[in-house]
BANUMI-175597 format. One record per residue (C-alpha): residue number from 1; residue in three letters; chain; x, y, z. Coordinates in nm, 2 decimals, always signed. Example, Ala and Ser with C-alpha at 12.3 -4.5 7.8 and 13.67 -1.06 7.14 Angstrom:
resi, resn, chain, px, py, pz
1, ALA, A, +1.23, -0.45, +0.78 $
2, SER, A, +1.37, -0.11, +0.71 $
REM end
This chain:
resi, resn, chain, px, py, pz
1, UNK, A, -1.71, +0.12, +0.91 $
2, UNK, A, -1.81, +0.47, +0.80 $
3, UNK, A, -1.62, +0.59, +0.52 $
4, UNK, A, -1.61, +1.02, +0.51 $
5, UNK, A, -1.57, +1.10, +0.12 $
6, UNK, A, -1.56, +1.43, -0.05 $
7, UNK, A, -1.66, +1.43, -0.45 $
8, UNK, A, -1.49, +1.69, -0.69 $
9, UNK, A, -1.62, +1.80, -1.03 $
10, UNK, A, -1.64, +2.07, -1.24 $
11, UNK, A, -1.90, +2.00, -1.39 $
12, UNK, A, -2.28, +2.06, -1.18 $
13, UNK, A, -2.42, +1.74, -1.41 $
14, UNK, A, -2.12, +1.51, -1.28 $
15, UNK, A, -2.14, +1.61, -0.91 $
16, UNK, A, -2.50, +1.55, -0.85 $
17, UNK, A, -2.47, +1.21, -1.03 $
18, UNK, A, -2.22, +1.14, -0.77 $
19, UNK, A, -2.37, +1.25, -0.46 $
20, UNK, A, -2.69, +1.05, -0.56 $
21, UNK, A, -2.47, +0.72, -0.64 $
22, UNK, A, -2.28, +0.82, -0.28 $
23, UNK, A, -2.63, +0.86, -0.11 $
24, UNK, A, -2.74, +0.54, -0.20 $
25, UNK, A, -2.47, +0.34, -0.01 $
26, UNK, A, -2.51, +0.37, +0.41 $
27, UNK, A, -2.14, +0.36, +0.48 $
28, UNK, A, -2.04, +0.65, +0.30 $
29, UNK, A, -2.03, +0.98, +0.43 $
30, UNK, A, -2.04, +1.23, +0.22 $
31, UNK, A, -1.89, +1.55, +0.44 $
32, UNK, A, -1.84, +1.78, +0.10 $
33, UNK, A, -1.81, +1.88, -0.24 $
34, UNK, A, -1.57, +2.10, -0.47 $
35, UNK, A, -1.57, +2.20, -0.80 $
36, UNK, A, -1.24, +2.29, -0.83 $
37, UNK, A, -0.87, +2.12, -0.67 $
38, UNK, A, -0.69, +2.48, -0.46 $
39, UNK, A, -1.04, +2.45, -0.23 $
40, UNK, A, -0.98, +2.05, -0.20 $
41, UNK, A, -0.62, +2.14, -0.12 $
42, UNK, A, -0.68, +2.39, +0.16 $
43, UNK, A, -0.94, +2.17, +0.30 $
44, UNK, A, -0.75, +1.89, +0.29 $
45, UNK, A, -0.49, +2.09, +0.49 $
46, UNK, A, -0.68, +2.10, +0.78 $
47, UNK, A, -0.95, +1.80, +0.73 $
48, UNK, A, -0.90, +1.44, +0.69 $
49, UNK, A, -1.11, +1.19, +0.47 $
50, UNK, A, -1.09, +0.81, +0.38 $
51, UNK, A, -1.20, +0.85, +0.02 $
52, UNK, A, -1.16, +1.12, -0.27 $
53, UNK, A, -1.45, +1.11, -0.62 $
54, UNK, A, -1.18, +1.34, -0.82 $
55, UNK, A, -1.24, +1.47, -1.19 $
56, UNK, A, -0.94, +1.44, -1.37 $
57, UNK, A, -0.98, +1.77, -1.63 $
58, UNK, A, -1.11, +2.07, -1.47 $
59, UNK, A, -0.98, +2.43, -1.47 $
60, UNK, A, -0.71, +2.53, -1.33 $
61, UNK, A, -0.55, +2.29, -1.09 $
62, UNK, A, -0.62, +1.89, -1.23 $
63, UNK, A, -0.70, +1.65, -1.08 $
64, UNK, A, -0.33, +1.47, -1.17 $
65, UNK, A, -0.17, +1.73, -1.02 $
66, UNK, A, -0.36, +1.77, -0.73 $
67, UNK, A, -0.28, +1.45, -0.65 $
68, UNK, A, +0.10, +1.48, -0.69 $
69, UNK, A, +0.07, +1.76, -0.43 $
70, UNK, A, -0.09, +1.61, -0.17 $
71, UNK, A, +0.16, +1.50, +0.07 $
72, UNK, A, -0.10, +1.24, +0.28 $
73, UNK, A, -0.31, +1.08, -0.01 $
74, UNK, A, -0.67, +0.92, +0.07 $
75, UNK, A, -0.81, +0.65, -0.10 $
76, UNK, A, -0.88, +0.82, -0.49 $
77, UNK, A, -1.12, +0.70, -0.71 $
78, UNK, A, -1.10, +0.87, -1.01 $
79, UNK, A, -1.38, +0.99, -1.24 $
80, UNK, A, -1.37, +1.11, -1.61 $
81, UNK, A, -1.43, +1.09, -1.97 $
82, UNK, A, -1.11, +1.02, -2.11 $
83, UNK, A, -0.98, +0.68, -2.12 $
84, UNK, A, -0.61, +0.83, -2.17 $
85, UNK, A, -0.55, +0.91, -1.82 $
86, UNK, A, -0.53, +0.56, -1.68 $
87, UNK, A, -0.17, +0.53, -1.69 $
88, UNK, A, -0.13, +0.81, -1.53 $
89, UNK, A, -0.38, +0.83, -1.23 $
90, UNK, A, -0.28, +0.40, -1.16 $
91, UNK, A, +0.13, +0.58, -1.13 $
92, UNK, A, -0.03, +0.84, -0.85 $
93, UNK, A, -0.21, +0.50, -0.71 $
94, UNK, A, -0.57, +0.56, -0.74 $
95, UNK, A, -0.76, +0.26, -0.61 $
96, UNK, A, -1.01, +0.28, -0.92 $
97, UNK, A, -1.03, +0.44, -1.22 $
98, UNK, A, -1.41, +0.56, -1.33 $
99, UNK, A, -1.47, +0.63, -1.68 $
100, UNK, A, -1.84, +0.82, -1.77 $
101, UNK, A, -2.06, +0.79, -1.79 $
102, UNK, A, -2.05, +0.47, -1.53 $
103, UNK, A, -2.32, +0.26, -1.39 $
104, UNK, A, -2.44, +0.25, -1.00 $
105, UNK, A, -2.30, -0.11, -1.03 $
106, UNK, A, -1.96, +0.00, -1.15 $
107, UNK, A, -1.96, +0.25, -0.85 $
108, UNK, A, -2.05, +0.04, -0.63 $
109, UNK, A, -1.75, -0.21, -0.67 $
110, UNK, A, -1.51, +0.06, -0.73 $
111, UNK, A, -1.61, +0.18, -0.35 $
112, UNK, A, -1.63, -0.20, -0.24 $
113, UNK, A, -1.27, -0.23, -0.39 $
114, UNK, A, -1.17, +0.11, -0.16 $
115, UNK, A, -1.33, +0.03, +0.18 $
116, UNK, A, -1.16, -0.34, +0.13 $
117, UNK, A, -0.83, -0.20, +0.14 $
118, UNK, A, -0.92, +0.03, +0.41 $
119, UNK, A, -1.05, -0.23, +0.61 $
120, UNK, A, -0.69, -0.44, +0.55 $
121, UNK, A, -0.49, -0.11, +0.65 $
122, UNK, A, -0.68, -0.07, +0.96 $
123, UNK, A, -0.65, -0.42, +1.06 $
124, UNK, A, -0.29, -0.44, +1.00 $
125, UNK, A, -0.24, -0.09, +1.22 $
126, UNK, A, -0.46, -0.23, +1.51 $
127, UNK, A, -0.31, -0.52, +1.50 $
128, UNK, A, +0.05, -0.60, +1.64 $
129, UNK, A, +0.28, -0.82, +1.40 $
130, UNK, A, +0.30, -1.15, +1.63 $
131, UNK, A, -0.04, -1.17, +1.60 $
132, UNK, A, -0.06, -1.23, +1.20 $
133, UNK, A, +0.11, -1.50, +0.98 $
134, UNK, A, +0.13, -1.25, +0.71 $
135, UNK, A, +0.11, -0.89, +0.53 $
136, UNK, A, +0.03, -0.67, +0.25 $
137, UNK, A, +0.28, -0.52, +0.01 $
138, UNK, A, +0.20, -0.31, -0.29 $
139, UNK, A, +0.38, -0.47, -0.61 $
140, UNK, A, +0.26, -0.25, -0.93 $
141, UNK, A, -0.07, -0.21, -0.94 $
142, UNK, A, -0.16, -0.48, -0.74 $
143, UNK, A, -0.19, -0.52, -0.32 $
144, UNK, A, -0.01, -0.87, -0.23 $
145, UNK, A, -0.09, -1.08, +0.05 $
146, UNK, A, +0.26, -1.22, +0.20 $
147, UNK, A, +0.27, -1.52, +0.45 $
148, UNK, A, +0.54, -1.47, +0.68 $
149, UNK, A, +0.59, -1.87, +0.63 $
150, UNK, A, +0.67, -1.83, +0.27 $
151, UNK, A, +0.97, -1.57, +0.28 $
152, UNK, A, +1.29, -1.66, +0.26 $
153, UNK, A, +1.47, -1.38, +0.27 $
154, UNK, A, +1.43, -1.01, +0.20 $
155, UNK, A, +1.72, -0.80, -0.05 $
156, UNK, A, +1.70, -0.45, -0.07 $
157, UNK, A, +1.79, -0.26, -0.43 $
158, UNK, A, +1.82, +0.08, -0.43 $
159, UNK, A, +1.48, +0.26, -0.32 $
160, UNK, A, +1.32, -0.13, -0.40 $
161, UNK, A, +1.31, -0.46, -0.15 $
162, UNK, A, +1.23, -0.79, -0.30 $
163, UNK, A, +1.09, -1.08, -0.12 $
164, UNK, A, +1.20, -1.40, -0.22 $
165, UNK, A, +0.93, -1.63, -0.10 $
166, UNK, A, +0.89, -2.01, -0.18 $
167, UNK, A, +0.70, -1.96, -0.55 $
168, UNK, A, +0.76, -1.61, -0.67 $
169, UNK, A, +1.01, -1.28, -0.58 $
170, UNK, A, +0.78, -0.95, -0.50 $
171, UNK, A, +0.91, -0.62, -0.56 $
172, UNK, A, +0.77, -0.32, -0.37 $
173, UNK, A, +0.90, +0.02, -0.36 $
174, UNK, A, +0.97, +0.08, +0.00 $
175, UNK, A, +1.24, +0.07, +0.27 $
176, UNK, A, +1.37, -0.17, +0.46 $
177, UNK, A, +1.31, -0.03, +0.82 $
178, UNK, A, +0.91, -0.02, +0.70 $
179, UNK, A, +0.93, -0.36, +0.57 $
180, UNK, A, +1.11, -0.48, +0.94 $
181, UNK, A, +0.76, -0.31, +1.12 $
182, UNK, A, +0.56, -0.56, +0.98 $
183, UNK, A, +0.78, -0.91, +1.06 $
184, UNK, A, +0.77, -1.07, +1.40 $
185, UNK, A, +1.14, -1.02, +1.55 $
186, UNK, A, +1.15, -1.38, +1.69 $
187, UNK, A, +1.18, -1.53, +1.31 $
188, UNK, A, +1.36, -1.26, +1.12 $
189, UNK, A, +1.65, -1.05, +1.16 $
190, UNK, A, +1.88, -0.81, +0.91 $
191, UNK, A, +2.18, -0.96, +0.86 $
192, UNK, A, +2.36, -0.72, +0.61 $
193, UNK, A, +2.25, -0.39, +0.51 $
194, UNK, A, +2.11, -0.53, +0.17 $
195, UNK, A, +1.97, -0.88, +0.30 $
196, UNK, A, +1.68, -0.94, +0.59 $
197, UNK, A, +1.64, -1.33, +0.65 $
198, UNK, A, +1.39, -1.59, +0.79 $
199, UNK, A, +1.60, -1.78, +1.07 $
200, UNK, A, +1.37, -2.10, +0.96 $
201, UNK, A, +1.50, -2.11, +0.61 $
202, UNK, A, +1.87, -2.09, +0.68 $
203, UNK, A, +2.02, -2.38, +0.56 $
204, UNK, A, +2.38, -2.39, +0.63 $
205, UNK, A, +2.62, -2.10, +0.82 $
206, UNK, A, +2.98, -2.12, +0.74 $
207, UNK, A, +3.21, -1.81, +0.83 $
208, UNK, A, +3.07, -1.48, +0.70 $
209, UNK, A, +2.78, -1.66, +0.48 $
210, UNK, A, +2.47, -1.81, +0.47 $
211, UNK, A, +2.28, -2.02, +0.25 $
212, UNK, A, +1.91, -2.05, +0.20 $
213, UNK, A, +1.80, -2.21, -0.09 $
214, UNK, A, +2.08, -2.26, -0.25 $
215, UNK, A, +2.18, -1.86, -0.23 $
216, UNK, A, +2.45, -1.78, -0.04 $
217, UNK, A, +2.38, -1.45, +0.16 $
218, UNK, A, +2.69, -1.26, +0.33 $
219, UNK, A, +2.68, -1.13, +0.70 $
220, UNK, A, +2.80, -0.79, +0.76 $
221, UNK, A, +3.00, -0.70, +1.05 $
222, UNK, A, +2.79, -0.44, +1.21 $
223, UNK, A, +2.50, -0.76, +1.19 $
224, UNK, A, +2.77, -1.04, +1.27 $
225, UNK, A, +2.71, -1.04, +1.67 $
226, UNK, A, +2.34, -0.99, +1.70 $
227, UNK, A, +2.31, -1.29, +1.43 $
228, UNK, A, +2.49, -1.57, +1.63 $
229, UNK, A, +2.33, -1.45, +1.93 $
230, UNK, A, +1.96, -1.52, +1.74 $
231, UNK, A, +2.10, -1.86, +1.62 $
232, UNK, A, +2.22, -1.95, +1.92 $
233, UNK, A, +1.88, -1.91, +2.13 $
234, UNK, A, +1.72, -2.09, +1.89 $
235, UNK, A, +1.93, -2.39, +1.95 $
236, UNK, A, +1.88, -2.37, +2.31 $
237, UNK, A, +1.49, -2.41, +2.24 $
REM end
């Protein structure tokens, strides 16, 4: 996998240290460099690229806010000299955070860390769901794997879902009709607007309510029809 990158620094010293460091690695692509974030912005506007090296203080338009006004973000690994920005670049998402001066070592696993979880998203989009036992969800600042075997049922809170698996409950800020694009439809199906289910785990129906693990989950009406209809195909089986 070639990974296109673009580097932006203010600072001559910085950028060159950069596109050595990027030269060194084959599967990076260097395709550019800025010194300042309007040009990244209008390139961006008509270019794509896998990974961003982005300074965070430089004149006029920072590298923070750059990144709040992209609309489509890249992979960002950020690079500076102040160790007070990390709460704020891991809030906008940045895969890594860079502080200088850094070591070709340190580089080297931050873009390890970035291709990884291009790699994953490209797998997941070229494959179809049936095909996995499982997922990715971003909980903090952490990527989670989640087995599809392990979920018991999804709730959905507010602009939040949380997975209740087996061991632990994920929370990931995200809907639930991206959430249903990653489950096989033969073992899960929505049945309320707040709660998505794993037809394996139900353990009891009785009227307008199921149970699983103990929790007792209510059916909705607008869900009530296509729900018996799942439960009773699986009986048939």
């Amino acid at each position: 996998m070639i990974v296109k990158c673009i580097a932006v620094d203010d600072e001559p010293l910085a950028l060159d240290i950069i596109k050595d460091y990027i030269s060194q690695v084959p599967f990076l692509k260097l395709v550019k460099t800025f010194n300042d974030g309007i040009s990244v912005l209008e390139y961006l506007a008509s270019n794509s690229v896998d990974l961003i090296f982005l300074d965070i203080e430089m004149g006029g338009l920072s590298g923070t806010q750059l990144l709040k006004t992209l609309q489509r973000k890249p992979k960002v690994i950020m690079t500076t000299a102040y160790r007070n920005y990390a709460v704020d670049a891991f809030d906008l998402d940045v895969t890594d955070y860079l502080l200088k001066p850094f070591s070709f070592e340190r580089f080297l696993k931050a873009v390890e860390k970035s291709c990884n979880l291009l790699n994953e998203e490209q797998n997941d989009h070229t494959r179809p769901a049936e095909d996995k036992d499982y997922f990715f969800v971003k909980s903090g600042y952490k990527i989670l794997k989640v087995n599809f075997d392990d979920i018991l049922y999804i709730e959905g809170l507010s602009e939040y879902i949380i997975i209740k698996t087996k061991t632990v409950n994920i929370i990931t800020l995200q809907s639930f009709k991206n959430i249903e694009k990653n489950l096989p439809e033969q073992g899960f199906i929505r049945i309320h607007k707040s709660y998505l289910i794993s037809l394996n785990k139900i353990d009891s129906v009785e009227g307008q309510n199921v149970t699983i693990a103990g929790k007792e989950l209510p059916i909705g009406n607008k869900y009530k029809k296509r729900f018996f209809e799942a439960i009773s195909m699986k009986e048939k089986r």
